[in-house]
N, C-alpha and C positions, 0 to 999 in steps of 0.2 A: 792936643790930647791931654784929659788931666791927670793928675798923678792919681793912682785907684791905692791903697792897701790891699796891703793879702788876704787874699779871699774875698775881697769886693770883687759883683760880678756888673758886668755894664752891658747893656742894661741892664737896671733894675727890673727884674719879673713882675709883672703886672700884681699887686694884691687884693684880691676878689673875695669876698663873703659871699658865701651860698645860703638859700635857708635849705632845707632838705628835701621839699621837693622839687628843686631846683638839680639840689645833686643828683636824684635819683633820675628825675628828666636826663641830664650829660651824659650818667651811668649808662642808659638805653642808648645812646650815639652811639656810631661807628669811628668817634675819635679814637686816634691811639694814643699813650698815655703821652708822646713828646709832642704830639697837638695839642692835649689838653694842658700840659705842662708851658708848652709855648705862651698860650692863650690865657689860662689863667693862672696859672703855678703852680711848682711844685708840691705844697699842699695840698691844691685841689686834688689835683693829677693822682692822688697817694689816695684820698677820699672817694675818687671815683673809681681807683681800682680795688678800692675795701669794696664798695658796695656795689659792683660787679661779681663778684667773687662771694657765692651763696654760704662757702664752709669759713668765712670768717667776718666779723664786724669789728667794727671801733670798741677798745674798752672804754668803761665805765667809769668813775673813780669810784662805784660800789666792787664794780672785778677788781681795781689797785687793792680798796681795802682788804679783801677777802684772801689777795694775795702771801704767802707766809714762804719764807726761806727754804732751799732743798735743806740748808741743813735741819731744820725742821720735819721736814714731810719725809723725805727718804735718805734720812742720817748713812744709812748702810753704801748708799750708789757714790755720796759726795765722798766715805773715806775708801772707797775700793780707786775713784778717780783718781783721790790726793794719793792715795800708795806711791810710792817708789818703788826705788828698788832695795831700798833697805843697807843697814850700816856692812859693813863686811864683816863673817863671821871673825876671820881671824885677817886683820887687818895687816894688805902687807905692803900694800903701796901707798903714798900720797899725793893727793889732789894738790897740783900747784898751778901758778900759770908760768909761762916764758913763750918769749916771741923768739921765734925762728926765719931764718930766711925764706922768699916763698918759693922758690925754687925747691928748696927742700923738701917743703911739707906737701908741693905737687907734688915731688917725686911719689912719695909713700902712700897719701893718698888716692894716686892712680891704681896701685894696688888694690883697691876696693877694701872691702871689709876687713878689718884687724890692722890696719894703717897706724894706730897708735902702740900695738903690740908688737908691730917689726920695728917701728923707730925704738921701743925701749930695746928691742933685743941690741940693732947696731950699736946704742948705746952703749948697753954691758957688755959688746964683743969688743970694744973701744975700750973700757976703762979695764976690762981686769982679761981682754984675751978673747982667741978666738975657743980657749976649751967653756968657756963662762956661757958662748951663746943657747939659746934655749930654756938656761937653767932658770927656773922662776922661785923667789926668794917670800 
């Protein structure tokens, strides 16, 4: 057997040029698209389910040109997407990382939601007592 690279596929897929009305002839078969894929490839196979399919065609490279960024066309949808959730008003925690044991971090969050707001609480009934738990800083 010989050595392949990743992502080499063995065999190699037949590669076949259509002219078009060739494609549209297959398009009218009753192949399905891993017959036609078999037989002539995967490109085909993507060509003959474009031109099956009446609510879409191949683009153009006049549709690429005509093509223009959302940030362009609908400024307002791409900065509602990019929103977060914004700085804190009165900043009173900080984002850190640490790695904990995993036993632990299932424990807490088996608990479901708020999993990060009991581990802080255990923490501060830890550092400064059990009258500390709850209290948020």
């Amino acid at each position: 057997m010989p050595q392949l690279k990743p992502g080499t596929m063995w065999p190699a897929p037949a590669t076949v040029d259509l002219t078009e009305a060739q494609l549209k002839a297959l398009a009218a078969t009753d192949l399905t698209f891993d017959q036609v894929e078999a037989t002539y490839g995967e490109d085909i196979a993507i060509r003959v389910g474009i031109a099956r399919d009446p609510d879409t065609r191949e683009l153009t490279a006049e549709d690429f040109a005509r093509m223009r960024p959302a940030t362009e066309v609908a400024p307002h949808l791409v900065a509602a997407y990019r929103r977060g959730r914004g700085k804190q008003k009165a900043p009173t925690k900080q984002h850190i990382g640490i790695r904990l044991d995993a036993d632990i971090v299932a424990h807490f969050r088996a608990g479901g939601r708020g999993w990060q707001t009991r581990l802080n609480d255990t923490l501060r009934q830890a550092v400064f007592g059990p009258s500390a738990a709850g209290e948020r800083k």
